[in-house]
N, C-alpha and C positions, 0 to 999 in steps of 0.2 A: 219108245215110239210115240206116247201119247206125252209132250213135251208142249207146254203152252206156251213156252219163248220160242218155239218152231212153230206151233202149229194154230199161234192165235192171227187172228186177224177177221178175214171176211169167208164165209161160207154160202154154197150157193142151194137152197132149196128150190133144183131145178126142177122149170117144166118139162112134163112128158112131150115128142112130139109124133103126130098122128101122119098116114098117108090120107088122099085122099079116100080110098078103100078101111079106112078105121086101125089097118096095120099100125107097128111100132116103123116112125123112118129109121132104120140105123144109119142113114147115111146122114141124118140130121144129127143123130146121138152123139156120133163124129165130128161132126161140124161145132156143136153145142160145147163135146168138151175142149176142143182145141180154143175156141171163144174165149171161154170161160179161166183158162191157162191164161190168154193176154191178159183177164183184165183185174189178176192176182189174184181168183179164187183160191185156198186153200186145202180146201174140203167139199165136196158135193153130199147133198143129202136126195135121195130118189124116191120116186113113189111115195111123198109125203101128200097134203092138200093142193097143193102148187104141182105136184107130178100127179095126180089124180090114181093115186095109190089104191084107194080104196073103192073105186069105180073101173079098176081092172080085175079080171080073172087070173085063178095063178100061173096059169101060162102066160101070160102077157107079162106077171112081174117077174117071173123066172129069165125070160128074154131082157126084160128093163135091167134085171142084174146083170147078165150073163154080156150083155152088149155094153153098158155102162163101164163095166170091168175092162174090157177086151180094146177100149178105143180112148179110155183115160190112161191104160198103160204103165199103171203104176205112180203118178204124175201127182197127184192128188188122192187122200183118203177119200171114201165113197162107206156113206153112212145109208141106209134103205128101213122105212117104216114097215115096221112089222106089227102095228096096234091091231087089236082084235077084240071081241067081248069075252075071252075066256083065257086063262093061262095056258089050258091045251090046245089053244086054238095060235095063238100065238105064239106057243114053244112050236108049233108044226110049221108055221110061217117063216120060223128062223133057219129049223133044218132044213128047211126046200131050198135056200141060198144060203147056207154052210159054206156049200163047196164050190161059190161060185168065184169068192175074192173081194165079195164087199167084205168090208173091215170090221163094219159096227151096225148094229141091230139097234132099231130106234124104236121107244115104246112110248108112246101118249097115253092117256085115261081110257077107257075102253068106250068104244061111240054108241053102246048103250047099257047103260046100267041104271035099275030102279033100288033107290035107296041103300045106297052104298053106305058102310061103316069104313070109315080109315082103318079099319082093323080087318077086313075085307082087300080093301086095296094095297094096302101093305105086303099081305099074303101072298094079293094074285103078281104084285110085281117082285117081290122074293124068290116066288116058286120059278115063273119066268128067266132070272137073274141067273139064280144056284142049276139051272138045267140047260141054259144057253151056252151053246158051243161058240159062239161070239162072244166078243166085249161087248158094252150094253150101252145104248146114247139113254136119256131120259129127257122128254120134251113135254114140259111144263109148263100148263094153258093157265093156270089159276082159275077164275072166275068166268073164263072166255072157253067154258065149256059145260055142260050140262054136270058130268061128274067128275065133283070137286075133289084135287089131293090136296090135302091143308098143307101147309109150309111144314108143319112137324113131320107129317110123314114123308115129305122132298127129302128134311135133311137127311131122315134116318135111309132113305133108298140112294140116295146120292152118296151116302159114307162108304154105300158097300164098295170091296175091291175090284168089281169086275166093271162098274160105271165109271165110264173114263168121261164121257157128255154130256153135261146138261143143256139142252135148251130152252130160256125163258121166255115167253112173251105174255106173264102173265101182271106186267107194269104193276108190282105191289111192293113196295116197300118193305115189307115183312120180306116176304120171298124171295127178294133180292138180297138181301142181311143174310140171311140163308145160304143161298147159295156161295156168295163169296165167303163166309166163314165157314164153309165146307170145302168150299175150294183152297184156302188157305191150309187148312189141316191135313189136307189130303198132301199137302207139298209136290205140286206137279204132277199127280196124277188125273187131274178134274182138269175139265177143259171148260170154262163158264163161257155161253153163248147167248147173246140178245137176239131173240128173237120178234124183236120190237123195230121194225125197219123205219120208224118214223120217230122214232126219239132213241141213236144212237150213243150221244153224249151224256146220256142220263147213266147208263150203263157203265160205259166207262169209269166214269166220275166213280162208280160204285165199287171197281177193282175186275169186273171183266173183261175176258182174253178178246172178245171181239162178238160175231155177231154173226148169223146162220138167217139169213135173209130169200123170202120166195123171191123180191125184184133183182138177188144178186147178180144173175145174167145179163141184166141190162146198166144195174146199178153198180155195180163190184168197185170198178174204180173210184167212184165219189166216194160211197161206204169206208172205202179202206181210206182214203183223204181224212174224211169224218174223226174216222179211230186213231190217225197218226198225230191229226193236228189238237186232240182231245188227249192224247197220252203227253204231247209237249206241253199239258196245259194251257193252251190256246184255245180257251173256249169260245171267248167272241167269235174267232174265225170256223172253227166245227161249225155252232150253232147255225152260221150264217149257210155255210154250205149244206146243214142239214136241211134247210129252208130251200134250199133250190131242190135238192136231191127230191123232196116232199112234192113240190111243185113240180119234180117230172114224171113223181108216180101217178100221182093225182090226172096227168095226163096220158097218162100210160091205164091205168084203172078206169077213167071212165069218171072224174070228176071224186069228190069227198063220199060220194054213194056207193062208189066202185062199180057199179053195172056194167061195165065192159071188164072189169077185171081180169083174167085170166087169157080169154081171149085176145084184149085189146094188147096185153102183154106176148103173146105166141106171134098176133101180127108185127107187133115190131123186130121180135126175132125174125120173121121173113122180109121184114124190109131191110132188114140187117142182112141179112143172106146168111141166115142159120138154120131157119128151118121151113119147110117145102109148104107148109100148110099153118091156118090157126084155128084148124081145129080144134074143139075140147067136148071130151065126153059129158060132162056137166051142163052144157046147152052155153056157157057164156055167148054173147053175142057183140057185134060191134055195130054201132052204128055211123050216119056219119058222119054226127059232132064229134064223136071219139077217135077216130078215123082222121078228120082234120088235126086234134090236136096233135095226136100220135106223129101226125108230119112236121108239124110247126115243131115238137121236142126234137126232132130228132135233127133238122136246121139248126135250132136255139143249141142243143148240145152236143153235135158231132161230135168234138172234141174229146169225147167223155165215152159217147157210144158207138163209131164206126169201128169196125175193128180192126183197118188200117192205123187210124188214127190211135188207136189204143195200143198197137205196137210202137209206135214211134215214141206213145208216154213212157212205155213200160223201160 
């Protein structure tokens, strides 16, 4: 099942989408993954920081599973964050969507821990691991989080048999060494993901299957471009497109600040006619320099993001 010649490519760390009333849209969710099918998604990951995972209650994520499942249809694997501050807290996270049909249980650093020993964090992602009725994703921030898992203890939680994902975006050299000599030893059972949506080629270059991206709803098709023309060894040509692909997020986000971020992202999904609202629990806001550019990309790159136009690519 977990087959990196099948299953590498582009991943989407989609966003949540809200009603006006704060509800889950399922009829967006619907829309979102049928989108996401044009534009070669492989895998969806839910309720991550890009699904504002951690800014819902568990009924709202139980719904986020239960509707994700129900309207991706089997089409797509479907990965859902279950990070927590506590292994009991997180092993409880995983059974409440056991039985719902997501495939894989994704675990980050815990979003707060004071003075953490690798030998601590080890434990708490072991006990996690060995008690999870799922397979197990493993999404690995490095530095680009308060608490650190060093590379030693990546590789030794990545060897175990029940982590079939890792996702990286913690752009370290060390870590990347890591992982792809983990993933090599596992012989097909490790699925190595960039989770660096802005320098895809780098990754590549390094021996990974592809890449688990929050702009893949908008981005997918370029991204997957990025990875086929980086695996032909065409790097001039990758990098170049990486350059554009940066340049739409850039306009998509809200400039190199990202202050529209997430938002300015959900609004183009409704200009796209995906989703009803861009709302975000998080307060993002748009303004409307952000707002202009968002129109001017989606001009400048139809080709890339209508999703007419992305069926005629596919």
């Amino acid at each position: 099942m977990f087959n990196p010649i099948t299953m590498g490519g582009v991943w989407s760390a989609a966003p949540t989408p809200f009603k006006d009333d704060w509800k889950l849209d399922n009829e967006s969710i619907e829309r979102l993954a049928e989108h996401q099918l044009r534009v070669g998604i492989k895998g969806v990951f839910i309720g991550g920081t890009c699904g504002e995972g951690p800014w819902l209650n568990d009924a709202m994520r139980l719904e986020l599973a239960k509707s994700s499942v129900k309207y991706n249809r089997g089409k797509m694997l479907l990965a859902m964050q279950v990070t927590d501050n506590s292994a009991l807290r997180i092993i409880d996270n995983i059974k409440r969507i056991a039985d719902t049909g997501v495939d894989i249980a994704v675990i980050a650093p815990p979003f707060f821990q004071m003075n953490a020993s690798q030998d601590y964090l080890k434990k708490l992602y072991f006990e996690v691991i060995e008690a999870s009725p799922l397979p197990i994703g493993i999404y690995h921030l490095g530095k680009n989080t308060k608490t650190l898992v060093e590379s030693e203890s990546i590789a030794s939680i990545v060897a175990h048999p029940k982590v079939v994902i890792v996702k990286d975006s913690s752009a370290d050299p060390v870590a990347m060494a890591t992982i792809v000599r983990a993933r090599n030893q596992r012989k097909g059972k490790l699925l190595a993901l960039n989770g660096n949506e802005f320098d895809c080629v780098t990754y590549v270059q390094a021996g990974y299957d592809g890449a688990l991206l929050g702009g893949a709803c908008f981005n997918g098709l370029m991204a997957n471009e990025i990875i086929r023309l980086a695996k032909l060894g065409q790097i001039d040509a990758a990098k170049l497109l990486q350059a554009r692909m940066n340049e739409l997020m850039f306009d998509v986000f809200g400039g190199k600040d990202i202050h529209c971020w997430l938002a300015g992202q959900k609004l183009l999904m409704v200009k796209l006619g995906v989703f009803s609202t861009n709302k975000t629990i998080i307060n993002y806001q748009v303004d409307a320099a952000c707002e202009k550019a968002i129109d001017a990309a989606i001009e400048r790159e139809k080709a890339w993001l209508l999703p007419e136009a992305c069926q005629a690519l596919s």
